[in-house]
N, C-alpha and C positions, 0 to 999 in steps of 0.2 A: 504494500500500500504506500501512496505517494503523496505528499501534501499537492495542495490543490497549485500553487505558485510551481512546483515540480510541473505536473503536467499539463499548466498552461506553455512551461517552457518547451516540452515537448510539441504539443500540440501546433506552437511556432515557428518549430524545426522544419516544421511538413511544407514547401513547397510547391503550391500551386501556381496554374499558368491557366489562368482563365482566358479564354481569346478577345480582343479587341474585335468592336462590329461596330456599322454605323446606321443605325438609326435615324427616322424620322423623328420629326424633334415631336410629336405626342405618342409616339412609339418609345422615346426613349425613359416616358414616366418610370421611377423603381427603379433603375440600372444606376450604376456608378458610373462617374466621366472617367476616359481614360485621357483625356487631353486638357489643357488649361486653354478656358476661351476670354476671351474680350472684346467690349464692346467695337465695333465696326463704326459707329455712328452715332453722334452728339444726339443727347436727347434731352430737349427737345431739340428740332433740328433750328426754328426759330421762336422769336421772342410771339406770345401769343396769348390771348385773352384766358385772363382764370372766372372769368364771371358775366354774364349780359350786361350791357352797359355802353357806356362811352370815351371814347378815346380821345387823348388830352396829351399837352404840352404842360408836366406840371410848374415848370417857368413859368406861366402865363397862370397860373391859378394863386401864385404867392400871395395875394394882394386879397384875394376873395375872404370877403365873413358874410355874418345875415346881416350886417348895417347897411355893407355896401359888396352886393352878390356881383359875380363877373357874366357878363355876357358872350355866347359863342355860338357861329353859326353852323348848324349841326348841314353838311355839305354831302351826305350819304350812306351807306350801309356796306359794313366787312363782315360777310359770311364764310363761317366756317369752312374750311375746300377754296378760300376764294384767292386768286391770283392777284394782287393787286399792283397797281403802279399809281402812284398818286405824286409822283413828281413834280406836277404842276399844283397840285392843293397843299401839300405840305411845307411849301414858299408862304403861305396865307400866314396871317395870322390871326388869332383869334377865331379858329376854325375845331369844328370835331366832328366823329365819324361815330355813328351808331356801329357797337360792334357785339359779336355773337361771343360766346364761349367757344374756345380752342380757335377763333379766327386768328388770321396774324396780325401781330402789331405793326404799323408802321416805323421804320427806324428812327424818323425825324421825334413821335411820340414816345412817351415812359410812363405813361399812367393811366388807370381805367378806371370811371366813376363809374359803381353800382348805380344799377336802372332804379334801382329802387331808392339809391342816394339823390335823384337827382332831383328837384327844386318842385313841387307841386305844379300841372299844369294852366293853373288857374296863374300862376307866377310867370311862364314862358310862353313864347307862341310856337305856333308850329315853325318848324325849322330853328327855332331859338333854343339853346339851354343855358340855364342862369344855376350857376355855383356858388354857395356859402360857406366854403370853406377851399383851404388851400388844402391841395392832394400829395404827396409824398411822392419821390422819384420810385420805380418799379411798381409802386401799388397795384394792387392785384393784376402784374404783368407777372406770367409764367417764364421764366430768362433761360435762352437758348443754352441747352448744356447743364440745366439746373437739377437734372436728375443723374443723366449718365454723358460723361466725357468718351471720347474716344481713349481705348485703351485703358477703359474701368473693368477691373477684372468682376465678371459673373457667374462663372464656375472653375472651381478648381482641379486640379488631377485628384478623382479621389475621394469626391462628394456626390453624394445621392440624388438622383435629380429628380426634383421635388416640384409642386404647382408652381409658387412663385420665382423656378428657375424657368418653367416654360414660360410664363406673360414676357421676364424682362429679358429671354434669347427673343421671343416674338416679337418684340419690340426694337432688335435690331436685323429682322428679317434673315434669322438664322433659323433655316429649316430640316436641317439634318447635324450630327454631331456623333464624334466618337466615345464607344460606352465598352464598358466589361459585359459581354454576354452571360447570361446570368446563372450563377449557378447548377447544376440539376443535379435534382437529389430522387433517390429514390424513398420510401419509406415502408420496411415491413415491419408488423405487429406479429408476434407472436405469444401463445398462449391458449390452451383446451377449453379454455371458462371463456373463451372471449367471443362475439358475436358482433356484428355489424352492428354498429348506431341506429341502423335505421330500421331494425325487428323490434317488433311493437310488443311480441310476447316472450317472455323468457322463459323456458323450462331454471330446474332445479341447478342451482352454481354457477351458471350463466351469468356473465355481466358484458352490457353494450360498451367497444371499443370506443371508449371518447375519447384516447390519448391521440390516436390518427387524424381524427377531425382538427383539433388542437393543433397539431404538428403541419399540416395542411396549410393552415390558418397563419402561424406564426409565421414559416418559413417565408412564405410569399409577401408578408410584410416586411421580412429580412431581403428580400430582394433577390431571394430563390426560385428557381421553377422547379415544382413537384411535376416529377417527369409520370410516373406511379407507384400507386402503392397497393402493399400486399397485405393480406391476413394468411397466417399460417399455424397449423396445430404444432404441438411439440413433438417435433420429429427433424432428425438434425439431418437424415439422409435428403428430406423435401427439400431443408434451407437453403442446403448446399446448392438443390439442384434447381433452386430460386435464385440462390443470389448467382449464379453462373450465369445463369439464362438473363437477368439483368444487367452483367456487364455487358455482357452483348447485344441486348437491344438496346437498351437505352443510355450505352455509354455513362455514367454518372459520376458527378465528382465527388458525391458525395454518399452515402447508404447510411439511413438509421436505422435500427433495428430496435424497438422493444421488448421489455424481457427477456427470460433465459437466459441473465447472465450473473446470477448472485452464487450460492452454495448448495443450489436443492436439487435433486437428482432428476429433474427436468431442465436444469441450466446448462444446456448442450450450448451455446454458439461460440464460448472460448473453444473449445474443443473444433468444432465444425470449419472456425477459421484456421486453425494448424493446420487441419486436412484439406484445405484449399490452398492451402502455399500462404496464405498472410502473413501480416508480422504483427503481434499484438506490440506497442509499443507501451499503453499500460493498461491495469484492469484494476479498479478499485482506487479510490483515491478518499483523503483525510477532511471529508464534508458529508455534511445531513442537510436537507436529506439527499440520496443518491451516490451514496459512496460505494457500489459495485461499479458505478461506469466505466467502460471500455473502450479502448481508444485504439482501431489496427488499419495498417496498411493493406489494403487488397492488393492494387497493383500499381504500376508507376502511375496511375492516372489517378486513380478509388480509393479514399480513405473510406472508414466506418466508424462510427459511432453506436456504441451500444449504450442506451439508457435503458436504467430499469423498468419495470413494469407500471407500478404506482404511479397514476397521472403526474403527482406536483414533482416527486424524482424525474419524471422527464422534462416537466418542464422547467426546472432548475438546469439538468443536463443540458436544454435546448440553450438556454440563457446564459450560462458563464461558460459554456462551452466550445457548443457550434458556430456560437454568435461572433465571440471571439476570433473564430477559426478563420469566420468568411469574412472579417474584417477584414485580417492581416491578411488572406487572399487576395481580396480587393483593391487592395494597399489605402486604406483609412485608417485612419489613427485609432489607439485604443480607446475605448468608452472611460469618460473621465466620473466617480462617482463624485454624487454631493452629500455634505456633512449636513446631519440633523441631529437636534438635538433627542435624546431616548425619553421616553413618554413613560416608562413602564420597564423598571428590574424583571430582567430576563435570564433564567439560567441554563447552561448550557453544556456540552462533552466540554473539558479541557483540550483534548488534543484534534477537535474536530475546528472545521469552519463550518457556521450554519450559512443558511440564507433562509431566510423568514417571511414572510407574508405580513407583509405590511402599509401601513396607511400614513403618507406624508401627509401635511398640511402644514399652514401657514396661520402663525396667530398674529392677534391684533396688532400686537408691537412688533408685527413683522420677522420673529423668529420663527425657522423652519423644524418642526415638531414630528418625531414618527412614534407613531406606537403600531408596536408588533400587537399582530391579531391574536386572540386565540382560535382554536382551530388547528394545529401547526402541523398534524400526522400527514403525511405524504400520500394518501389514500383521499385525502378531505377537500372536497373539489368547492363546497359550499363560501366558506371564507377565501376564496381568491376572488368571489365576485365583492370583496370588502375592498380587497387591495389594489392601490395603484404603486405599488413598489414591494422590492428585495430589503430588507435590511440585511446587511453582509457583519455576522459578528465572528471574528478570525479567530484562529484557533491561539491556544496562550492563557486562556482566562478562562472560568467558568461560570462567572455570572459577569453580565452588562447592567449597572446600575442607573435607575433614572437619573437623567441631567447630564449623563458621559453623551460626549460625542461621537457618531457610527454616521459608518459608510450607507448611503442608500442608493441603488440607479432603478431606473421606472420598471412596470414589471414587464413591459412587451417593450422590446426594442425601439428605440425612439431614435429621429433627429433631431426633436422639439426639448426635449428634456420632460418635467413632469407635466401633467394638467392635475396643479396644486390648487384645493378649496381651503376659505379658512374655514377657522371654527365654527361648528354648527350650535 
């Protein structure tokens, strides 16, 4: 058995080569950039109305109050889409131009009075606008370049490309881009008591595979493609002649397998991978829950993962594990934890690291606050619908006292970090 920091080391060791593909840029939703992009083009490209209203020289407005309002002769209308050239009106002075939201500004102009600023019509006549106050230079003028410069970086090698990376690529008329093709993983469950999720009736010892659906679920929000998955009894000649038949169709980079791999005389798949040529590189490591995991190379392409049976053991396994894995595949940075303060004395193995099922939030004075659920057995699927987080309490210690400060990261993979409520 291995502490958990052992065989993330390991697990680091493992070298993958996911291929480089280019995608359509709403095809490339989920995938990792393999290249660093930048913007193409100043945005906005010109200076342009933030509001309906009228366009002004605000020189010409310094002077204006309610005692003594300015007069200007309103000489036409700038619609949005509109080409204009006013060359000979912007010589004028005391001149202004009805303008739309997102039209363009005039160079010679720097200011835009709100339609709804403008001087009651019982006060102006038609073609006249009269101003009671002096207007500030750029006032609600949008300034060329105010969002994005050319050669603003908008994705980096390495980052997830998420909605708000497709608006501001679409905004510089980037419609294809290079990405890590995605993962594929395969996923067998195994186990005699287990039955498809979706049988409505259960005979005696039966229990519905929920860990599959879960694993389905997570993966592809990790930015995997579940190529397929298997249910299989406990029978190690099958597995073999399972995961065989899987490398070959489906090429996979990755295989998880549940169950069958702890100490009970149905725990064939350590065994079943020796008889395949693999290389377990570890089996059991120094964490609860799910400390049988199994960690082996199939072939130069196929690593495997074995988590155990017990849903939340897998989905710990999935979470400090896999997740890990396809990072550093990816080439993304490690997941950074955030410190919260412990809500509730917790005790724990000495020489274990847990990870716990747990509930951040945010109190009034702004401190980050976790208390671990009860509920904790790795079988207890009820309290993870409490949790929006892991608390990570490391091995070394065997009780965590309220007010010490612990590791938390969210409990599904995030780019966002948490979705933190405060106190209820």
């Amino acid at each position: 058995m291995i502490s958990y920091d052992e065989a993330i080391k390991i697990i680091f060791e493992q070298r993958a080569s996911f291929p480089v593909v280019e995608r359509s840029l709403c095809d490339s939703m989920g995938h990792v950039c393999a290249e660093s992009i930048q913007a193409l083009e100043t945005i906005p490209q010109f200076n342009n109305s933030a509001m309906d209203g009228y366009v002004l020289k605000s020189s010409e407005t310094t002077s204006a109050s309610v005692q003594s309002p300015k007069s200007f002769q309103v000489v036409g209308t700038i619609a949005a889409g509109s080409e204009i050239n006013l060359e000979d009106k912007v010589r004028e002075t005391f001149v202004s131009w009805r303008i739309m939201t997102g039209a363009p500004v005039p160079d010679a102009f720097d200011a835009v009075l709100r339609i709804e600023d403008a001087m009651p019509p019982q006060h102006s006549s038609d073609g006249e606008l009269r101003i009671d106050r002096p207007l500030s230079v750029g006032e609600h003028v949008r300034k060329s370049g105010e969002d994005f410069n050319k050669g603003d970086t908008i994705l980096s090698y390495g980052d997830p490309v998420e909605p708000k990376h497709i608006m501001a690529l679409a905004t510089q008329g980037i419609s294809k881009l290079k990405v890590f093709d995605k993962p594929k993983v395969v996923v067998i469950s195994t186990g005699e008591e287990l039955v498809t999720y979706t049988q409505k009736e259960l005979n005696p010892g039966q229990i519905r595979n929920s860990t599959q659906p879960f694993l389905v679920a997570a993966l592809s929000q990790m930015g995997a493609h579940v190529k397929s998955v298997h249910l299989l009894r406990d029978d190690a000649k099958k597995f073999i002649e399972k995961v065989s038949n899987v490398l070959m169709s489906d090429s996979p980079d990755i295989v998880i397998t549940t169950g069958a791999i702890s100490m009970g005389q149905f725990d064939f798949i350590p065994q079943a991978i020796r008889e395949m040529g693999g290389n377990i590189l570890f089996h059991k490591a120094e964490i609860r829950p799910g400390k049988p995991i199994l960690f082996s190379r199939l072939n130069k392409r196929t690593v495997l993962f074995g988590l155990p049976g017990n849903p939340i053991s897998s989905a710990v396994g999935l979470r400090f594990f896999v997740e890990p894995y396809l990072r550093r595949q990816l080439n993304q940075s490690s997941e950074i934890p955030v410190s919260a303060i412990l809500e509730n004395t917790t005790q724990k193995k000495l020489e274990l690291r847990c990870f716990y099922k747990a509930k951040v939030y945010s109190t009034r004075q702004g401190h980050l606050k976790v208390l671990i659920l009860d509920g904790q057995p790795s079988f207890m699927v009820h309290s993870l619908l409490q949790a929006n987080a892991w608390a990570v309490l490391p091995e070394g210690k065997n009780e965590y006292h309220e007010g010490e400060v612990v590791d938390v990261i969210p409990l599904h993979a995030s780019r966002g970090g948490f979705e933190v409520r405060g106190e209820s």
